[in-house]
MITOR-320231 format. One record per residue: residue in one letter; x, y, z of N, C-alpha, C, O, CB in turn. Coordinates in steps of 0.02 Angstrom, whole numbers, plus 50000, padded with zeros to 5 digits. Glycine has a CB too. Example, Ala and Ser with C-alpha at 12.3 -4.5 7.8 and 13.67 -1.06 7.14 Angstrom:
BEGIN
A506604971650390506154977550390506604983550390507124983450423505654977650452S506424988850354506844994750357506455000250394506705005750402507044997050286
***
This chain:
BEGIN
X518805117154017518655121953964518965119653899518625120053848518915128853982X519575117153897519865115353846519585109653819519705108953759520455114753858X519185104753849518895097153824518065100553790517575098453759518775089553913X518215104253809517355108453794517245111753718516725111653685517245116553855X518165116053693518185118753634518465112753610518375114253551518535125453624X518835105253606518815099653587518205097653559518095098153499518975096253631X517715095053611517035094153591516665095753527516475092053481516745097153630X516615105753543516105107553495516735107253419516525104953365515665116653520X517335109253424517585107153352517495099553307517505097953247518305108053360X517415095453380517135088553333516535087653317516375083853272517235082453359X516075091253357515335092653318515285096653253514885096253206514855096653366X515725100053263515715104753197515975101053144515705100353089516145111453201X516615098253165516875094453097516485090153076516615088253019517485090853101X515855086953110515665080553076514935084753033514785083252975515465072753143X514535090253075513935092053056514125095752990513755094252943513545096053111X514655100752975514685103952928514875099252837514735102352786515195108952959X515155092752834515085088552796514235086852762514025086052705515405083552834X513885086952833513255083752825513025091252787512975091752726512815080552904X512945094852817512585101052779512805103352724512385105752686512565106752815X513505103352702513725107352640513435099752595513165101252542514755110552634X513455092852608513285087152575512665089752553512705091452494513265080652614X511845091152591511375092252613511295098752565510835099352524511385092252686X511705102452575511605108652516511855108652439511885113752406511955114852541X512025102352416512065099652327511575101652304511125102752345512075091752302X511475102752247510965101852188511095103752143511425108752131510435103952188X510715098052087510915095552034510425099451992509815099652002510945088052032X510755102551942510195107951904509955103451832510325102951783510665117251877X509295100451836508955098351792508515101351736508385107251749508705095551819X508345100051699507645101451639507045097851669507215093351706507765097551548X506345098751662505995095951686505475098851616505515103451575505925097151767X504985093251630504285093851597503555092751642503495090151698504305088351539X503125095051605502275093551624502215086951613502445085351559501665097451575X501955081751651501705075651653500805077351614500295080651625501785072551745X501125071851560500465073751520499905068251508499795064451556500675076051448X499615067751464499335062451434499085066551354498915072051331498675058851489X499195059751339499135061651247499065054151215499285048951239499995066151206X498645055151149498505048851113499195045251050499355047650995497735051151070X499385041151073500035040751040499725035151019499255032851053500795040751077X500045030450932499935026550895500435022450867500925024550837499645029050861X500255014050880500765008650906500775007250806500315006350767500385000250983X501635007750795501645004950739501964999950719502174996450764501735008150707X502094998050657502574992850618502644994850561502224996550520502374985850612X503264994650560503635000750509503874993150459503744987550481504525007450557X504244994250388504314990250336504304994050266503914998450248503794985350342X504754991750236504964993250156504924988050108505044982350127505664995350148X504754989350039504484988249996504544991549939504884996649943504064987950011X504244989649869504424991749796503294993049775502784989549781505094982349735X503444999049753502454998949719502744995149659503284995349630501875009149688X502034990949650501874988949579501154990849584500884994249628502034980749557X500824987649523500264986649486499974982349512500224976749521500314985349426X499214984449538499004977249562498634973349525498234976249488498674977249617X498644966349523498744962949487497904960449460497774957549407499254958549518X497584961849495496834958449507496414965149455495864964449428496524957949617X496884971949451496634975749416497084977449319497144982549286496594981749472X497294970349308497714971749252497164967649211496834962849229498584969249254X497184971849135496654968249088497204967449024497594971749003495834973649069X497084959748996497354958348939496834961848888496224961948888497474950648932X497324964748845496924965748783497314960448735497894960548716496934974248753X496834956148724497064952548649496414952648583495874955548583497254943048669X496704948548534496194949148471496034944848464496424940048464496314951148413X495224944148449494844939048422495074933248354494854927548342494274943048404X495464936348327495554934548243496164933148240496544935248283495414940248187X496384929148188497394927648186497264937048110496834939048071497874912848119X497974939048132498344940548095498954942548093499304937448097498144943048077X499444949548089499954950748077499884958348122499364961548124500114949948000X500434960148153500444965648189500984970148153501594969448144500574963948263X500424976148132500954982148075501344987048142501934988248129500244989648004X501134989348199501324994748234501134991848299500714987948322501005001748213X501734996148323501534995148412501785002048439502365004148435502034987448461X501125006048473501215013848477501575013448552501845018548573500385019148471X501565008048588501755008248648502155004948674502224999248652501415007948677X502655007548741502855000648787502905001048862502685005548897503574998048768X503234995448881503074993248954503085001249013503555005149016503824986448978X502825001449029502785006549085502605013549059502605017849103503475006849123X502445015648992501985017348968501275022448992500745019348990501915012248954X501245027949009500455030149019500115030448972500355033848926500305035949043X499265026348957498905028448899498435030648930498305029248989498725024048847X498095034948889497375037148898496725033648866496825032648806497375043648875X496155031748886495775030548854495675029848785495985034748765495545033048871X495415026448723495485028148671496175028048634496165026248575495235033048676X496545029248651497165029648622497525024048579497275018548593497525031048671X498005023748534497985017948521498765013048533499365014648532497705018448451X498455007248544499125001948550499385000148522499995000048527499184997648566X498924996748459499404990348427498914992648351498344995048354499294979448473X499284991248291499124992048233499144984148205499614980348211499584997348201X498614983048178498444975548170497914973148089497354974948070497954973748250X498354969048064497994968847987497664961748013497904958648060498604968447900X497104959847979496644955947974497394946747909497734946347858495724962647921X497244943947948497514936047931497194932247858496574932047864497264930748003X497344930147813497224928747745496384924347782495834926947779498034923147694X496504917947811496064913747827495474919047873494874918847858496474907147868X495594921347902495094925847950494674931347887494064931147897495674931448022X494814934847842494504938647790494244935447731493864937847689494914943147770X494624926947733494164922747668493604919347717493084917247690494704915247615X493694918747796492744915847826492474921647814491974920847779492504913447923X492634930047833492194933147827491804933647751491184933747752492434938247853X492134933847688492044932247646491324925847614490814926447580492634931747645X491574921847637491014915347650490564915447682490064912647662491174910147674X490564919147752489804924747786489344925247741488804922447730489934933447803X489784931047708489374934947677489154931947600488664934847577489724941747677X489364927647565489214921747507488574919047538488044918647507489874914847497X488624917647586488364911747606487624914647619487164912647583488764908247670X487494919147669487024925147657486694928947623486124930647639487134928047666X486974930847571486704930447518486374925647473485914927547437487004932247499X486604918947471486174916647420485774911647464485494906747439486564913347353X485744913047538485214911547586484404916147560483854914647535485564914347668X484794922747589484164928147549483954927847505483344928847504484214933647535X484364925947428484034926647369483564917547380482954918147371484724928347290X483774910547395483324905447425482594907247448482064904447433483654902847482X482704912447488482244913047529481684918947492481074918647498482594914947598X482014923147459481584927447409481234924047356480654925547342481994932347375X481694917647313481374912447256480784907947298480264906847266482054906447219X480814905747356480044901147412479744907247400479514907447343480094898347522X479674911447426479114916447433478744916447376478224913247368479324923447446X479014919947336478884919347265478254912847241477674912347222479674917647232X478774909147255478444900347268477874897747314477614892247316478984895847299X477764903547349477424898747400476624905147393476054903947414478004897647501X476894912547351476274915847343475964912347262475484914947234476434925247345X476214907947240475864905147179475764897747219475714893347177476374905147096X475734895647274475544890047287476044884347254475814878647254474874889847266X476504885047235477144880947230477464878547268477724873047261477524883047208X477534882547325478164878147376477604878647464477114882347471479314885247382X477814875247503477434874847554477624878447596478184880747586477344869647575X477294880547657477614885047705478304881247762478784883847791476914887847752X478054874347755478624871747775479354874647756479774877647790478564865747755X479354871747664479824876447646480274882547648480884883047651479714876847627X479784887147643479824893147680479954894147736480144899947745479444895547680X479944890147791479934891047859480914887847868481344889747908479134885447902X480954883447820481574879947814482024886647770482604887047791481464871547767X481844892047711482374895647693482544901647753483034905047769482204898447619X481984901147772482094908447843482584905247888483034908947907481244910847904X482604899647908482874899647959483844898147931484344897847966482424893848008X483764897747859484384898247846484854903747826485454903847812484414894847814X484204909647831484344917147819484594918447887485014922847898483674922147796X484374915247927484354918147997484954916048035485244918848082483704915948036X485124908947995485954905248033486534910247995487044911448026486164894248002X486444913047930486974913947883486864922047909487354924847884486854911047790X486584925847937486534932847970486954932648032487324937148051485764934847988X486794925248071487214924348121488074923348120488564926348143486924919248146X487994919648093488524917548058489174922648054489704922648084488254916147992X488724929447976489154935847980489274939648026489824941848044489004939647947X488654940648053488824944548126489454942848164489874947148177488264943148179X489514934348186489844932248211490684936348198491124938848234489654925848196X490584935248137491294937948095491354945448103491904948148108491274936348006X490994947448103490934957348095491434957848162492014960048162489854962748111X491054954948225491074954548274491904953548322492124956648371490604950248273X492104949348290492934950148324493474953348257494074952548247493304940348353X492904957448217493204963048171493604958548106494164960548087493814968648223X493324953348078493454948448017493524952547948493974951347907492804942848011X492944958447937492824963147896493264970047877493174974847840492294964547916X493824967547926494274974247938495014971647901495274966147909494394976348036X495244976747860495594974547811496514976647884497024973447895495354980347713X496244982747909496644984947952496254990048005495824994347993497194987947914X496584987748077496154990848140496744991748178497204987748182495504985948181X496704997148205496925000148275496724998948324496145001048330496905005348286X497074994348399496764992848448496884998848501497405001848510496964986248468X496364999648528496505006848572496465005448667496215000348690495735013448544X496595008148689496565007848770495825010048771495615015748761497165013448819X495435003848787494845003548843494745008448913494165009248933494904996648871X495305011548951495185014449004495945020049015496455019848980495015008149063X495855023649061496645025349064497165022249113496965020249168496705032249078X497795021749099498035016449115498655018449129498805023649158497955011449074X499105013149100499695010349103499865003449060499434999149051499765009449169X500415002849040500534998548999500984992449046501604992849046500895002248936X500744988649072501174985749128501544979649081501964976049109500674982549205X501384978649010501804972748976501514972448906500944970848891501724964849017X501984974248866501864972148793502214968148758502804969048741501864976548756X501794962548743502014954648700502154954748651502414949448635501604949648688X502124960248591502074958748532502674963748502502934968348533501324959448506X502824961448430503074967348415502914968048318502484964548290503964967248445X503244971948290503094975348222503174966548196503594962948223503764983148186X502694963848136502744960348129502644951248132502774946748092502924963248133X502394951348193502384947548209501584943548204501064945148234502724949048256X501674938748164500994934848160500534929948215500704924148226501134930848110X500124931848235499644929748290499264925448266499144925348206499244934548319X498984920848310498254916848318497714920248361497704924448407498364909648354X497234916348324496554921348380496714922048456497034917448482495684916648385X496544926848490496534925948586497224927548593497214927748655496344916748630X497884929048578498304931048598498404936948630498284942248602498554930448566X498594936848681498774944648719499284948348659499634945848615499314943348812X499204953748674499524958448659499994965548695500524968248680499144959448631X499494966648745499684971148809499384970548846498824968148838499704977148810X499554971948891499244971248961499264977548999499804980449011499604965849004X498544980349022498524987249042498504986549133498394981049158497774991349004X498594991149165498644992449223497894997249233497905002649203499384995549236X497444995949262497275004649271497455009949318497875008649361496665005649278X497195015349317497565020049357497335021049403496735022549408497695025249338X497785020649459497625021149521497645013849576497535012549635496975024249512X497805011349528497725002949553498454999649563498734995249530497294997649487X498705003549628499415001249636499284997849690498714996849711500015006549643X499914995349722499794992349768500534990449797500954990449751499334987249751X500844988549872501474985949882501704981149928501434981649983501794990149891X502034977549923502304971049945502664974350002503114978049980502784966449888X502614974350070503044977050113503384971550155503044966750172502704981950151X504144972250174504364966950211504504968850303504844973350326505044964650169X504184964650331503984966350383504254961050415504304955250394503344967950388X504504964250489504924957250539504584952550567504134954650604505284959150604X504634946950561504244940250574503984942550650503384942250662504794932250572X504524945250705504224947750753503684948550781503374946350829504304950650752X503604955750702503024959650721502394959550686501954963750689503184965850721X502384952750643502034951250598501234948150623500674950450611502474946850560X501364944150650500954945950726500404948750727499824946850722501264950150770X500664954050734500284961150772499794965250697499384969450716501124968350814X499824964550652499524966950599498924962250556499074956350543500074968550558X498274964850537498004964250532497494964050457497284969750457498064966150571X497334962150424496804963650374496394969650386496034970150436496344958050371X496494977250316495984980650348496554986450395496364991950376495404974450399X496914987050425497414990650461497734994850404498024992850354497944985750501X497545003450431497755008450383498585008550376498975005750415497465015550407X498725011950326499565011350326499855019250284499555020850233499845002450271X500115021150294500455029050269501035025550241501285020650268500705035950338X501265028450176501685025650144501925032250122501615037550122501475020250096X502825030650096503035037050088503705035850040504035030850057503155040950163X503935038949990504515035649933505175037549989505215042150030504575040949833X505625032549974506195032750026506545037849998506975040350034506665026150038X506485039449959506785045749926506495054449937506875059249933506705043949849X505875054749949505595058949947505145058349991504695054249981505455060049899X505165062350053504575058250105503975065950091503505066050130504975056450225X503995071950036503595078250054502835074450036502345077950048503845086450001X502725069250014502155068749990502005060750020502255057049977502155070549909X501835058450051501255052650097500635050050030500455052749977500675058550183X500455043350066500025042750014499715036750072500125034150110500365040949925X499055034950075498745031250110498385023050073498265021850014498275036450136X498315019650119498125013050092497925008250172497985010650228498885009350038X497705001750156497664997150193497954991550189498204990050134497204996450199X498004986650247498134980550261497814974950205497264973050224497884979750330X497984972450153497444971150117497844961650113497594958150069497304977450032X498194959350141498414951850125499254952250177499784955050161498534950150013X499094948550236499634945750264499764939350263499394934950284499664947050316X500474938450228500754932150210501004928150264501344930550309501254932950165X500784918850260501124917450335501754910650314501864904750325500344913950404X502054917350274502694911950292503394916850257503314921650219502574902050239X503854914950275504714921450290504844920450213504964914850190505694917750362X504834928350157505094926350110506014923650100506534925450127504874931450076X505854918550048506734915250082507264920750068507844921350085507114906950032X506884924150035507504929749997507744935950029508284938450014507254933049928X507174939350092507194944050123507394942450188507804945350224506684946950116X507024937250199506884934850264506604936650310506754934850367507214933750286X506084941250295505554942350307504924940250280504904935850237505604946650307X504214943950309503624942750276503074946850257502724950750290503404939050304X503074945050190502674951650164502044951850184501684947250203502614952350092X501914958650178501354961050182501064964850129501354970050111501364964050229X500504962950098500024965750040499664972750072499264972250119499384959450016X499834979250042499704985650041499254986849984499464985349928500304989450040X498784988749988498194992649925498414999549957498445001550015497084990449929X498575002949884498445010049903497925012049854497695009649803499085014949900X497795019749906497275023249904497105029149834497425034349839497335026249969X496795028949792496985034149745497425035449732497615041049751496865038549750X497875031349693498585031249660499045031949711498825033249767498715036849608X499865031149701500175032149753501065034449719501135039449684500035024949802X501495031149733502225033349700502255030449637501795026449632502895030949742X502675030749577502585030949525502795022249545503155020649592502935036849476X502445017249490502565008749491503415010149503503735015349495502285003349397X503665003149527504535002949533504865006149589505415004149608504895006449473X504425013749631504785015049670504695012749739504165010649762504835020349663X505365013449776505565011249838505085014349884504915020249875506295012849853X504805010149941504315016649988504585012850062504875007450067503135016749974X504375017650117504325015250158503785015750191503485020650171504705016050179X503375011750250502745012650231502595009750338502855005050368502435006550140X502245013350356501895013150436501165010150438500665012950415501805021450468X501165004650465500515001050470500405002250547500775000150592500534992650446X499645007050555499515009550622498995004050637498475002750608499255017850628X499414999550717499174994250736498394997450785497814996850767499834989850778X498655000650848498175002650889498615011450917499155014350910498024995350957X497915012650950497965020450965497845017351039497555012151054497325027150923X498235023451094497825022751163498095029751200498605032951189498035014551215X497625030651241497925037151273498295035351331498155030751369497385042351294X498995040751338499205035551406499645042151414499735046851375499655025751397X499915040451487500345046551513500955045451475501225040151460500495046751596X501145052151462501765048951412502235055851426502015061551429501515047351308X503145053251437503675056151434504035057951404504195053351366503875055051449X504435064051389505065060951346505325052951345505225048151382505685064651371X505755054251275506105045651280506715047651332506835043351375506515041451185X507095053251332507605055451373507465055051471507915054951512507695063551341X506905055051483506495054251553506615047151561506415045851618505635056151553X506775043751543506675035751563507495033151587508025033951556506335030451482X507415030951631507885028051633508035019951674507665018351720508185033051650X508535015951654508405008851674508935007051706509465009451685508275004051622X508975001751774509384997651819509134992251821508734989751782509484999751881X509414989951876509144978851882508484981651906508044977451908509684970651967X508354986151921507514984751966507054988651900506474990351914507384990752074X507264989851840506644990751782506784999751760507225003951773505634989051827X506284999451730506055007551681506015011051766505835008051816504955007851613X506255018351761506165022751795506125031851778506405034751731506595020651831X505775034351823505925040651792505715046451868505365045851917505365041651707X506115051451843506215056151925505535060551925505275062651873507055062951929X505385061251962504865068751975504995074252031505225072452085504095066551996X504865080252019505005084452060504495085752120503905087352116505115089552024X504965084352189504325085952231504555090252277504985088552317503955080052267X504285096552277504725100152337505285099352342505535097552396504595098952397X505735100852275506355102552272506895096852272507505097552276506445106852320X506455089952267507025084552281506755078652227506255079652191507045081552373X506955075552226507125070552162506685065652192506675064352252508015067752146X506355063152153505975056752207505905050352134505735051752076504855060252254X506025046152151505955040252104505405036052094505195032752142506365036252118X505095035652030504505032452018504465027251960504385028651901504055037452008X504525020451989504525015751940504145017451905503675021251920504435009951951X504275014651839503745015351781503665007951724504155004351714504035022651732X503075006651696503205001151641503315006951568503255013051564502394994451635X503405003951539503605008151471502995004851405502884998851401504645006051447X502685009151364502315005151323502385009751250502985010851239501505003851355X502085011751216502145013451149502505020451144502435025451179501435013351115X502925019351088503405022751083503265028051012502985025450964504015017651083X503405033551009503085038950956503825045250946504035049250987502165043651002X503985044350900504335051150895504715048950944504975043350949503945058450905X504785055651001505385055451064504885053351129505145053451185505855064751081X504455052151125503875051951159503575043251187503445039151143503365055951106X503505041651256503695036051272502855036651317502685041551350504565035151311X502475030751307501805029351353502165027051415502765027251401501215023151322X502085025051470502245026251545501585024151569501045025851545502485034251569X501725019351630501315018451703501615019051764502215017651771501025012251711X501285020751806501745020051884501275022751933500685023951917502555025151891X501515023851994501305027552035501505034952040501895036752084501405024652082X501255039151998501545046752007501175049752040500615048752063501645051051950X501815056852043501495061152102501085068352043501355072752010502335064852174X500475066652051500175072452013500185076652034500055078352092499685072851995X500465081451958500515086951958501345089651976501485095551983499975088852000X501755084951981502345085651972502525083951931502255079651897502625084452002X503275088251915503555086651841503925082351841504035079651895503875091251806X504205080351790504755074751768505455076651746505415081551709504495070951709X505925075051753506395076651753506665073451676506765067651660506645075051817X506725078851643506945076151576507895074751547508295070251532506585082051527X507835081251553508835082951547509215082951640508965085351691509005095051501X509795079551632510275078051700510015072451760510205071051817510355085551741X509565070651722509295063651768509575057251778509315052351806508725061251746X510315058151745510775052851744511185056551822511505052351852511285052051656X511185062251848511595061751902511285062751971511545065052023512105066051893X510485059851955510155060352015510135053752047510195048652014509505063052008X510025053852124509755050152174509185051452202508955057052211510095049852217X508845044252222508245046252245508315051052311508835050352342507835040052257X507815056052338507845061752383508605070352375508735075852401507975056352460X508885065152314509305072252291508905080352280508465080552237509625070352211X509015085152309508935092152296508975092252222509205087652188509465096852331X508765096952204508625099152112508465106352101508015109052132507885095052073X508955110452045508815114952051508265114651964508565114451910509495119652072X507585114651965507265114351917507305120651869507235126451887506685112851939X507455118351796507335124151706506665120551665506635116351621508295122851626X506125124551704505535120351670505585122951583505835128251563504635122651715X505295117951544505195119851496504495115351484504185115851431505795119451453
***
């Protein structure tokens, strides 16, 4: 009798370990195993400027002297408005001068043949020779009217609305024909140099939309494309830029942005980033199955927010274990807080 209550106390001592072991659980957070369209990016910073393919020199036909300059660099103009105050050059108002000499006593030539040629005095040859010198010396003035020779003093005005992205000149200063003077931007025609990790440089494309946003101020986004990837590390950044066109204007020229070039979209089952977790054997993440923890490799792919794409073999329609999944084992009890 006595080897008998021996016995069952050593059954007891060993089974009751196993069961109070057997009755743990680990109180987790869990989620819905979902699927959703998440979008693979490459992120990069940069300065807007002016793009460059849309900047127009305004310069002047004629040499002279510059009285006023209504504007400067960075500058908004409007249409019409004016830039530069500009007097006509001694030599440029004595050709127009000679134009018009010259033209004149072309016409009065050509009025004395007529004359001449209705009394049978001069031949039509003749005549055919003063017209056509009425006709060089008309050209001639025009020519002059034309890059404004006749203008004692002119105001050059903005062609479009703009921006003043560079002004050359100042009060004073005497010009030759064709010299710039300013250089306009138009509006809306920005664009930005983004520096992007050789990495991931790669992966981006010509044409690939991009959301851009001032590092200072993210309430307002502004959109553009992939418009020129550079293939080689600037030495200075050490990175490689990437050419951004934006879309209907964007942060004011000069400022800092940061800017998301969306590579590809895909739909895929996707977790918290907090659900994942990693050992020597790869990405993993728990699911709830009938109250116990069960382990399901996973590969890991595009990453969004807190939000992680995922493959594996899951058990559908079970959840995932988001919060306390650091103190589970595979077949551990779980007391599940769905959210």
């Amino acid at each position: 009798m006595k080897c008998k209550h021996i016995l069952l106390s050593l059954i007891f001592m060993w089974v009751m370990p196993s069961l109070a072991a057997d009755s743990v659980s680990v109180a987790v957070k869990s989620v819905a195993l979902k699927q959703q369209t998440l979008t693979d990016m490459v992120s990069g910073y940069g300065v807007v400027s002016s793009d460059t393919r849309n900047l127009q020199s305004v310069s002047l036909p004629r040499a002279g002297q510059v009285q006023a300059v209504y504007v400067s660099a960075g500058q908004r103009v409007a249409k019409g408005s004016p830039l530069v105050a500009f007097s006509t050059g001694i030599d440029a108002a004595l050709a127009y001068r000679q134009a018009e000499t010259a033209l004149h006593f072309a016409e009065e030539e050509q009025a004395r043949l007529k004359q001449l040629r209705s009394q049978q005095l001069a031949t039509q040859s003749q005549l055919g020779i003063a017209d056509k010198a009425v006709a060089d010396a008309l050209a001639a003035l025009n020519a002059q009217k034309n890059i404004g020779a006749g203008k004692a003093l002119e105001q050059v005005v903005a062609p479009f609305d703009g921006m003043a992205a560079a002004v050359a000149v100042m009060p004073g200063d005497r010009l030759t024909a064709g010299v710039v003077v300013v250089q306009l931007a138009k509006s809306g025609s920005q664009r930005v140099i983004l520096g992007i990790e050789p990495a991931d440089v790669i992966k981006v494309r010509v044409g690939m939309p991009v959301q851009v946003e001032s590092v200072f101020d993210n309430s307002h986004s502004f959109t553009g494309r992939v418009g020129q990837v550079f293939g080689m590390i600037n030495p200075q950044t050490q990175l490689v830029d990437v050419l951004v066109e934006l879309s209907n204007g964007g942060p004011i020229t000069g400022a800092r942005v940061r800017a998301s070039i969306q590579l590809r979209q895909k739909t895929a089952w996707v977790v918290p980033r907090s659900a994942v977790l990693r050992d020597a054997q790869g990405a993993y993440v728990f699911q709830v199955h009938q109250g116990r923890a069960k382990r399901i490799n996973v590969q890991t792919g595009i990453e969004q927010a807190d939000l992680v794409a995922v493959t594996g073999e899951f058990l559908i329609n079970a959840h995932v274990v988001s919060l306390g999944n650091y103190e589970l084992q595979d077949g551990m009890a779980v007391r599940e807080n769905l959210r």
